[in-house]
C-alpha positions as CSV (number, residue, x, y, z in Angstrom):
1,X,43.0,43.5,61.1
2,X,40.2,42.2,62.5
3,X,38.9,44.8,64.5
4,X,39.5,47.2,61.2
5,X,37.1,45.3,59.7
6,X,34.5,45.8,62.7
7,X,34.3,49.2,62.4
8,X,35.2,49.8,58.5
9,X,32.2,51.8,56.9
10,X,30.9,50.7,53.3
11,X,32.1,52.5,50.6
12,X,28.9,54.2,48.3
13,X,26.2,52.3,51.2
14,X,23.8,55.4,53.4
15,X,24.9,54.2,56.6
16,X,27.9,52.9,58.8
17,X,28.7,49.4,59.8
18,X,28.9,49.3,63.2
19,X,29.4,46.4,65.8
20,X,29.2,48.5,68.8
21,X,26.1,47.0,70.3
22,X,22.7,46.0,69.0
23,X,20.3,48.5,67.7
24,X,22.6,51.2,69.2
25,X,22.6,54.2,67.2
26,X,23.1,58.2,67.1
27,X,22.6,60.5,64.8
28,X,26.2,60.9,64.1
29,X,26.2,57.2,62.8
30,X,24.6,57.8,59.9
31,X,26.2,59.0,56.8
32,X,24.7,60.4,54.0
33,X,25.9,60.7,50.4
34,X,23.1,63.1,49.3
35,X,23.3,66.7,50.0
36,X,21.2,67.8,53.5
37,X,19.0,70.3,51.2
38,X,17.4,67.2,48.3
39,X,14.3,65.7,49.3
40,X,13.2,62.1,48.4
41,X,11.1,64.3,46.3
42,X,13.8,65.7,44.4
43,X,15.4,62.5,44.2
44,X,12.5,60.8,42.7
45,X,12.4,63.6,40.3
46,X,15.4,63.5,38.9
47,X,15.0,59.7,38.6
48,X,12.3,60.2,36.4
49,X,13.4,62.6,34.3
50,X,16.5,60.3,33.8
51,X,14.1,57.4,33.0
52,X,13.0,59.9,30.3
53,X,15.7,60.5,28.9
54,X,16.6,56.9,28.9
55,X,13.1,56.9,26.9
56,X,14.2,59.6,24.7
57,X,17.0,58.0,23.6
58,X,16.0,54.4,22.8
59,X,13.2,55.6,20.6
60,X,15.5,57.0,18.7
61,X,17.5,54.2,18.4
62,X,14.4,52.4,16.9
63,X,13.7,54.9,14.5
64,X,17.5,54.9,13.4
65,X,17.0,51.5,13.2
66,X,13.8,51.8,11.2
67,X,16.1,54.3,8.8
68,X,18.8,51.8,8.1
69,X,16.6,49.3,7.3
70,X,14.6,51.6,4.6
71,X,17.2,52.8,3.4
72,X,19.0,49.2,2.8
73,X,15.3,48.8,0.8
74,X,15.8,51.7,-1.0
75,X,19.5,51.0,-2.6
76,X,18.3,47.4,-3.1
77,X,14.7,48.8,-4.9
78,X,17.3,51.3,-7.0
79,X,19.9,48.7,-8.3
80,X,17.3,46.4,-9.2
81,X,15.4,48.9,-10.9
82,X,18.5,49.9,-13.1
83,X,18.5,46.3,-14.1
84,X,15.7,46.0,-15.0
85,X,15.7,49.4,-16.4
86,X,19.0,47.0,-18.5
87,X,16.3,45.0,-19.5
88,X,13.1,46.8,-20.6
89,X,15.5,48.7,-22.9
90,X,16.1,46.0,-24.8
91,X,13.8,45.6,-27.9
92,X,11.1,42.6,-27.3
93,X,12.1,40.8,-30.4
94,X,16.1,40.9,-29.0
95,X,15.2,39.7,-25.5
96,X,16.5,35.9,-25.0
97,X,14.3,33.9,-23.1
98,X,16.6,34.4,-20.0
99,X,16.1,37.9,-20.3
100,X,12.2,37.8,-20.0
101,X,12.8,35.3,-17.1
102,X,14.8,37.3,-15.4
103,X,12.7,40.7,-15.9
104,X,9.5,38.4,-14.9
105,X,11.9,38.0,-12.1
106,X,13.0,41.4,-11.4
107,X,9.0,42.5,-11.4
108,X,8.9,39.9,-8.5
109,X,11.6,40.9,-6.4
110,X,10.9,44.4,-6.8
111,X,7.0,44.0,-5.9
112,X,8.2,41.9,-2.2
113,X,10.7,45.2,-1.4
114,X,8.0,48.0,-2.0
115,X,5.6,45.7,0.1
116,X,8.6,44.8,2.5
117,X,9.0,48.7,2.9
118,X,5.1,49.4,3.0
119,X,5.2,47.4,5.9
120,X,8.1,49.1,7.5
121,X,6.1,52.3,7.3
122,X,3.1,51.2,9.0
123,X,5.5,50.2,11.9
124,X,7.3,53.3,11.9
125,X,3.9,55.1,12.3
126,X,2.2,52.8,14.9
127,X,5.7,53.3,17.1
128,X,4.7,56.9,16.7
129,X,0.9,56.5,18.2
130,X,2.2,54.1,20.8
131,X,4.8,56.4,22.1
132,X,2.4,59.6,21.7
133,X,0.1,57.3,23.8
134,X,3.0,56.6,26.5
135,X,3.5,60.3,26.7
136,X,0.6,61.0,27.6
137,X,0.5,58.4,30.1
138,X,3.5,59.4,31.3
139,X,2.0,62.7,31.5
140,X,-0.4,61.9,33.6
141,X,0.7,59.7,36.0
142,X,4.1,62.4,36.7
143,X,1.3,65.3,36.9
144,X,0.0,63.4,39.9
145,X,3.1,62.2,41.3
146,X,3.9,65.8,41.4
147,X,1.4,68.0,41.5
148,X,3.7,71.1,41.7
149,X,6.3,71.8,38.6
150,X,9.3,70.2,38.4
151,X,12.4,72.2,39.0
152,X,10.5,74.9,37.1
153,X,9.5,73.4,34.2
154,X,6.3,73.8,33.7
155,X,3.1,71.4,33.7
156,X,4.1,68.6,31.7
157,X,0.2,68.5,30.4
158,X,-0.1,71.8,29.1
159,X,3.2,72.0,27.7
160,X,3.0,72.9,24.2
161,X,5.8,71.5,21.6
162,X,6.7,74.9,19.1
163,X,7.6,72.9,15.9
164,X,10.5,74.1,13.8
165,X,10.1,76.1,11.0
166,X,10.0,74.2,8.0
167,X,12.8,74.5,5.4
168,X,12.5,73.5,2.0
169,X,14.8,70.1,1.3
170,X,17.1,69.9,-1.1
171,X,19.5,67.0,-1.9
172,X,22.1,68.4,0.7
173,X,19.5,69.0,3.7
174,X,19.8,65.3,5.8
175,X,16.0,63.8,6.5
176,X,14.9,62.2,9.4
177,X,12.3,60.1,10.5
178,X,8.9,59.7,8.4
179,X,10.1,62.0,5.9
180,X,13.2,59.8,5.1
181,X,10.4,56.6,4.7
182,X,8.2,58.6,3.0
183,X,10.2,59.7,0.3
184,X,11.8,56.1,-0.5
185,X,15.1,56.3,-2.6
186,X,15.0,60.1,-2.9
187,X,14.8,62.1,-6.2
188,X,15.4,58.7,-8.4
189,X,12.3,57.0,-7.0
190,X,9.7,56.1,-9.2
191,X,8.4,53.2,-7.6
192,X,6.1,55.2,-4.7
């Protein structure tokens, strides 16, 4: 058992265990998991682009984030709205003094949400000039960590983005992003 042990190689580790004797070693020792042909190069590469995508996908976990949260504002903005809509209906000389409270009230809450949500819209748009920021960082600093293309994808600086073609939204076409902030509670909003 023991001398199993001794000469047992590490499962998933780039080289043998060997106990044969000290600093003793041949070519043939050596065990690689990577195929012969990648290069640290390539390996670095690929790292990156997986730190990309890594990237990629926690910024959109933030704006998804940033989408929930608006549009938690935006049912709370509507339902008070319809209360107060409730109220305002009511004819002045009808209204108990409850009621006027509680549309003095309404006024209130209604004015900290918009200004709540104002303020989730400046975030969403300085996360967007951060990250165009970081991209271009990243840009850079991959453009001279490799100088040549990678895998044949062109130069990551003068790689220009085609934007979609824009289609007309209608109540069934889903919104992402700015747009969804931008628009509030959707056709019913009157507040922005």
């Amino acid at each position: 058992m023991e001398n199993e042990r001794k000469s047992s190689q590490q499962s998933g580790a780039s080289e043998a265990t060997q106990v044969d004797g000290p600093g003793e070693r041949s070519g043939e020792d050596v065990i690689s998991m990577a195929d012969s042909t990648v290069t640290v190069e390539d390996i670095e590469g690929e790292l990156f682009r997986i730190e990309r995508i890594r990237d990629v996908l926690v910024r959109r976990e933030s704006e998804l984030r940033y989408m929930m949260d608006d549009i938690q504002l935006c049912k709370e903005i509507t339902r008070l709205k319809q209360e107060l809509q409730k109220l305002v209906s009511i004819p002045d000389k009808d209204k108990s003094d409850e009621d006027k409270e509680r549309e003095d009230e309404l006024l209130r809450q209604l004015g900290k949400l918009v200004e709540t949500r104002d303020f989730l819209v400046d975030d969403v748009e300085f996360e967007r000039l951060r990250e165009r920021e970081e991209d271009r960082e990243m840009a850079a600093f991959l453009q001279s960590k490799f100088p040549k293309p990678l895998s044949g994808k062109g130069d990551l600086l003068n790689r220009k983005v085609v934007p979609k073609p824009q289609r007309p939204s209608g109540p069934f076409i889903p919104k992402t992003g700015l747009t969804l902030l931008r628009d509030c509670c959707g056709l019913t909003c009157s507040i922005m």
